[in-house]
KEKE-3310 file (N, C-alpha, C; in steps of 0.2 Angstrom, whole numbers, plus 5000, padded with zeros to 4 digits):
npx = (5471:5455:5451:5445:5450:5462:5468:5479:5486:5487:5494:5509:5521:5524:5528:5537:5544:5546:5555:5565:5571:5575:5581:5595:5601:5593:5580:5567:5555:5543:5529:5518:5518:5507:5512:5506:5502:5488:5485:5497:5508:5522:5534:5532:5531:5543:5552:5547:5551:5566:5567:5564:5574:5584:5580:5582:5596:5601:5594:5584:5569:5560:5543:5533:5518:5504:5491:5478:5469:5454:5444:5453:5461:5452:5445:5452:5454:5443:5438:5445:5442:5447:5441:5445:5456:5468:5470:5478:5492:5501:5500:5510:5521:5526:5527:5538:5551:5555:5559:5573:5580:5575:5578:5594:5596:5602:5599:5582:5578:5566:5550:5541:5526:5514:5505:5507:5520:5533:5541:5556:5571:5567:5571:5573:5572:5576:5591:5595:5600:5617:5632:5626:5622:5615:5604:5589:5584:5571:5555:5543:5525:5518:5504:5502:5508:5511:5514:5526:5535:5536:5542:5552:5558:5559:5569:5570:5564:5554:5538:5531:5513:5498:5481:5469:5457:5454:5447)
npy = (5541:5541:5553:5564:5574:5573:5561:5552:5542:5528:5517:5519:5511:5504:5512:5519:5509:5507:5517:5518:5509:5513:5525:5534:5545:5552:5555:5548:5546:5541:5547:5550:5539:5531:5528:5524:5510:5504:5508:5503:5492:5496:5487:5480:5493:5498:5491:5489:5502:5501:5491:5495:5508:5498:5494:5505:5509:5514:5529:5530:5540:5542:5546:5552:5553:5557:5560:5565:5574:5572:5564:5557:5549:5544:5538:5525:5521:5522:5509:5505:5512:5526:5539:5553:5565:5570:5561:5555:5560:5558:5543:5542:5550:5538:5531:5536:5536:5525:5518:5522:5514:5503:5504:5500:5491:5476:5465:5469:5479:5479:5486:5492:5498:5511:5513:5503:5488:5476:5461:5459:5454:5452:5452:5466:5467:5469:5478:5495:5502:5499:5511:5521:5531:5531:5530:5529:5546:5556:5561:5572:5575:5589:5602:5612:5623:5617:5604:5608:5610:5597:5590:5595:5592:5579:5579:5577:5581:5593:5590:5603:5607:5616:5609:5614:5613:5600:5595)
npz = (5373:5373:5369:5359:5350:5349:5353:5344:5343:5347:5349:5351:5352:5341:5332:5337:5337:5323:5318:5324:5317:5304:5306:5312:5319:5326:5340:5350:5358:5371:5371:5381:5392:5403:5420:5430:5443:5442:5428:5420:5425:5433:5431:5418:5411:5413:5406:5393:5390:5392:5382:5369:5369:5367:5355:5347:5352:5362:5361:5364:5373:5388:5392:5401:5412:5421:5414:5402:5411:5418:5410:5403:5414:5424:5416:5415:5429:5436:5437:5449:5460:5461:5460:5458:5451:5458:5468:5459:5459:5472:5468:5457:5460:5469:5461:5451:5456:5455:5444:5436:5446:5441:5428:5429:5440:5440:5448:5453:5467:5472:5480:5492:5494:5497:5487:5478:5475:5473:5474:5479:5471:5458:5442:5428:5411:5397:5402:5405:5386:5384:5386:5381:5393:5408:5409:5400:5396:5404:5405:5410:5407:5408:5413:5422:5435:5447:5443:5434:5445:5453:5442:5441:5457:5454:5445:5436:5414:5407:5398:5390:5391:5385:5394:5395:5385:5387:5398)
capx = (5465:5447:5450:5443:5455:5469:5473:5479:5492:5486:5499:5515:5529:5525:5529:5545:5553:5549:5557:5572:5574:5573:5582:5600:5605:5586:5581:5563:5549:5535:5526:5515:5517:5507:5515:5501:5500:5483:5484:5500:5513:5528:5541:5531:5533:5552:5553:5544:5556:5572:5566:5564:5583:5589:5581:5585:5603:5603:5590:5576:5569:5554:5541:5528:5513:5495:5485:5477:5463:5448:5443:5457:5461:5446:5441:5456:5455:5435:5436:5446:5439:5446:5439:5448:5462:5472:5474:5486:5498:5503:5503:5514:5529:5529:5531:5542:5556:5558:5561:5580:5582:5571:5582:5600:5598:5603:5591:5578:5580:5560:5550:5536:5525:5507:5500:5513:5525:5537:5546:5563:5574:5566:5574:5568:5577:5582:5592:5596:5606:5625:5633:5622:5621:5614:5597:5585:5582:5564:5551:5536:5520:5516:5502:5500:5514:5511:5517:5532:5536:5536:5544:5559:5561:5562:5574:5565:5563:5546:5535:5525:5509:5491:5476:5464:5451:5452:5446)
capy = (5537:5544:5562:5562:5580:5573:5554:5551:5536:5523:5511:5522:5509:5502:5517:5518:5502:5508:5523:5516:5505:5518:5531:5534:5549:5555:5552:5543:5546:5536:5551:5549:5532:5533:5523:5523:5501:5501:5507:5500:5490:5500:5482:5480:5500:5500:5481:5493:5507:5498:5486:5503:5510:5493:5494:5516:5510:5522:5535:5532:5543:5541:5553:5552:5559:5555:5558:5571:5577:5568:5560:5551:5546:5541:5530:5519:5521:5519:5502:5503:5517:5532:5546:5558:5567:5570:5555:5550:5563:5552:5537:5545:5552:5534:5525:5535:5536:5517:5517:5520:5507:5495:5500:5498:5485:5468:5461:5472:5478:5478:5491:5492:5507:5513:5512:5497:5484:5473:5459:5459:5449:5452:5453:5468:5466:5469:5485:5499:5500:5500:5515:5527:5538:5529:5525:5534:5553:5556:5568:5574:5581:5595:5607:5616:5627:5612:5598:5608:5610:5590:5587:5598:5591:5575:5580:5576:5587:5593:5590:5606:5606:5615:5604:5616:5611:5592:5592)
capz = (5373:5376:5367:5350:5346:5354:5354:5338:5341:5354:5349:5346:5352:5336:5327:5337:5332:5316:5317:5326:5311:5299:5307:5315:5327:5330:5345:5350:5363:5372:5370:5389:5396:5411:5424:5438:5442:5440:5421:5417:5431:5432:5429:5414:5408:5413:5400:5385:5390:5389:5376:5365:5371:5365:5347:5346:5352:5365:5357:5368:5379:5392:5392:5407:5415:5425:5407:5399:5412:5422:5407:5401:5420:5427:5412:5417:5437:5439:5440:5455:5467:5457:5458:5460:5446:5464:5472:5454:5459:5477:5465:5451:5465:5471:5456:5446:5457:5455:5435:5435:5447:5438:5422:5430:5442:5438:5450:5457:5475:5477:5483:5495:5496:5498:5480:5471:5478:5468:5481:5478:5468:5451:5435:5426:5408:5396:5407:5399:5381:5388:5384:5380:5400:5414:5407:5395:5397:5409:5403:5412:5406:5414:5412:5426:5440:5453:5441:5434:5451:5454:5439:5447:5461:5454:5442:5426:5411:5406:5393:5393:5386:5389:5391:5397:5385:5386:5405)
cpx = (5459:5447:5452:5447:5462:5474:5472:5483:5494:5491:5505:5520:5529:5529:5536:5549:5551:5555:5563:5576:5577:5578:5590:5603:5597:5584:5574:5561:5545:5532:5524:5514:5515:5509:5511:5500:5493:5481:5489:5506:5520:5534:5539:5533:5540:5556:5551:5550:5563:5573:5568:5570:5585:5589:5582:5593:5605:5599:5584:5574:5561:5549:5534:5523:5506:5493:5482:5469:5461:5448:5446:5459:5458:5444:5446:5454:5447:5436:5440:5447:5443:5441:5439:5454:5466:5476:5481:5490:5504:5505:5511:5518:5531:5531:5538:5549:5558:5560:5567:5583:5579:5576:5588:5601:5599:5598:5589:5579:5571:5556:5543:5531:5517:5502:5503:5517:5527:5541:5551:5566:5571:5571:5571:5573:5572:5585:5591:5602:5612:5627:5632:5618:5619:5608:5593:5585:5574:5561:5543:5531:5517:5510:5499:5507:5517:5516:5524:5537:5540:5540:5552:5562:5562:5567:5573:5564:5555:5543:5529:5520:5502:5484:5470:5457:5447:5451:5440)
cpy = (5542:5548:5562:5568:5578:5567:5551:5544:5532:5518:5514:5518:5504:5508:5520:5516:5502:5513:5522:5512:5509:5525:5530:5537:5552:5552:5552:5547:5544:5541:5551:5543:5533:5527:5520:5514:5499:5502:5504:5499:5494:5495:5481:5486:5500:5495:5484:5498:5505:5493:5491:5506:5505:5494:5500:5512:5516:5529:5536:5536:5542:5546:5548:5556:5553:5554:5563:5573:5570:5562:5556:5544:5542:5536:5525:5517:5521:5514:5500:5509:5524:5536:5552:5560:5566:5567:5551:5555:5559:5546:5538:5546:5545:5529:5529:5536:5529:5514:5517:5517:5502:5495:5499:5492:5477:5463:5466:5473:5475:5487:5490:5498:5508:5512:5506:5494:5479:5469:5460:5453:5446:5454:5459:5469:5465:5478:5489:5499:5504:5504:5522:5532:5530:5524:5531:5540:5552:5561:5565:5576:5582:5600:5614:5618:5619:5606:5600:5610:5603:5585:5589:5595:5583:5573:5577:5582:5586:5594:5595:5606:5610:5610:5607:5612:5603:5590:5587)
cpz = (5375:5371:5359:5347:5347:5353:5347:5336:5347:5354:5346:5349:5345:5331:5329:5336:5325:5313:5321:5322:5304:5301:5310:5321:5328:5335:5347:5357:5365:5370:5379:5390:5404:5414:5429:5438:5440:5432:5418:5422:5426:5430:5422:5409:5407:5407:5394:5385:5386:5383:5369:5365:5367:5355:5344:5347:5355:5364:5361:5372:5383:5392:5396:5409:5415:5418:5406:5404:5413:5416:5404:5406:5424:5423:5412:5426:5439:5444:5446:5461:5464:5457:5455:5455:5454:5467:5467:5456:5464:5474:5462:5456:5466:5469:5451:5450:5457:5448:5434:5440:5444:5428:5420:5434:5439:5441:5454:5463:5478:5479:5485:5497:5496:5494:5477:5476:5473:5473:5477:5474:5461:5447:5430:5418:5400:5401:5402:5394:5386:5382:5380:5385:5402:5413:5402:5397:5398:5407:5407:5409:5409:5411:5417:5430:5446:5448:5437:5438:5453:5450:5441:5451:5461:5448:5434:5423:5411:5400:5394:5387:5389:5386:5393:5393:5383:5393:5405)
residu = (UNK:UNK:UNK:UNK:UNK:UNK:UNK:UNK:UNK:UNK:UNK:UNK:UNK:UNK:UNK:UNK:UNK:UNK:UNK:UNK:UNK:UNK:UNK:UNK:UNK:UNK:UNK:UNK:UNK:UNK:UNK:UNK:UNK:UNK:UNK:UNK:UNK:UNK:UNK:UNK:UNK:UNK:UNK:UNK:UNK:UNK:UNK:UNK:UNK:UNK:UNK:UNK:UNK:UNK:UNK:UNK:UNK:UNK:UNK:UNK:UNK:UNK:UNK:UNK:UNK:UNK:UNK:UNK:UNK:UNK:UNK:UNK:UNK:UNK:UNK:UNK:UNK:UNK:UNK:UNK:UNK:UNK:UNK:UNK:UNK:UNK:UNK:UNK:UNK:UNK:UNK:UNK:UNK:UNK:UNK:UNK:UNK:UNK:UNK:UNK:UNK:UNK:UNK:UNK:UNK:UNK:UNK:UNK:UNK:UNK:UNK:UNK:UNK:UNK:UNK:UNK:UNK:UNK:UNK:UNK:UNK:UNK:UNK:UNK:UNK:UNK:UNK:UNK:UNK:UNK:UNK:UNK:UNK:UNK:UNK:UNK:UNK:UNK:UNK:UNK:UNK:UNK:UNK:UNK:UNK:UNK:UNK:UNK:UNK:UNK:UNK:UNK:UNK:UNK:UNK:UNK:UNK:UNK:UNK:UNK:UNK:UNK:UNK:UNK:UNK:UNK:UNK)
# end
C-alpha cells in the first residue's frame, strides 16, 4: 500500500484462491499480512490464513511483517497515536506468538496483553487444513540485523528483503 515502485498487488488473497485452484503441489504466500490490531485484528488474520490453507490443501504459508518503512506504517497507525516505526516492533512480538494458537485451538484460550486482547472461549475457524504439519509455515520480513534476529528467536523463517529506499 502507499509505495508507488512497490505495491503492486493490494488484494493478493484473491490471487491466491486463484492460484490454489489452478495449481497443485506449489506452494502459496500471503506475501506481508501485517498483523498489528490496529491495521488488521489478529482473529481475523489467522481466519484468512487458514481459510487460504483450506483452499491450497495444505500449501499455504503465512508471510508476515510491520510494513515496508514509515510510510506504509504510519499511513495505517496515524489515526491512533502512531508515530513511531518502533513502537510496532512491541506490538508485532505480542501478537504473532498467538497465531498457532489461534489456528490449532478448537476454542481460543484468550489472550490479554498490552497492545491486543481476545476474551477467551472464541472459536477461531476454520483451523488449520488437517494433515498438512501443525499449521501453515511462518515467514518474516526482514530487512534489517535486529529483525532477523527477532524472527529467530521466534522461530519463524525470513522473508529477506532491502527496503532502504522506500523509507
Amino acid at each position: 500500500h502507499f509505495l508507488g515502485d512497490y505495491s503492486h498487488l493490494s488484494v493478493r488473497a484473491g490471487v491466491c484462491a486463484f492460484r490454489a485452484g489452478n495449481t497443485e503441489r506449489i506452494h502459496l504466500c500471503s506475501g506481508i499480512l501485517n498483523p498489528l490490531p490496529q491495521v488488521n485484528h489478529p482473529a481475523k488474520g489467522a481466519e484468512r490464513v487458514t481459510y487460504r490453507d483450506h483452499l491450497s490443501l495444505g500449501r499455504f504459508e503465512f508471510g508476515t511483517g510491520r510494513g515496508a518503512g514509515s510510510h506504509y506504517i504510519l499511513g495505517f497507525l496515524d489515526h491512533v497515536g502512531i508515530t513511531n516505526c518502533d513502537l510496532t516492533k512491541d506490538i508485532w512480538e505480542e501478537v504473532i506468538g498467538e497465531f498457532p494458537k489461534m489456528f490449532m485451538q478448537e476454542t481460543y484460550e484468550g489472550f490479554k496483553g498490552v497492545n491486543w486482547s481476545l476474551p477467551p472461549g472464541r472459536k477461531i475457524l476454520p483451523r488449520s487444513y488437517p494433515g498438512a504439519g501443525a499449521h501453515p509455515a511462518m515467514w518474516y520480513a526482514a530487512a534489517n540485523p535486529a529483525s532477523y534476529e527477532m524472527a529467530g528467536r521466534k522461530g519463524r523463517g525470513v522473508l529477506g528483503c532491502s527496503l532502504d529506499s522506500l523509507a
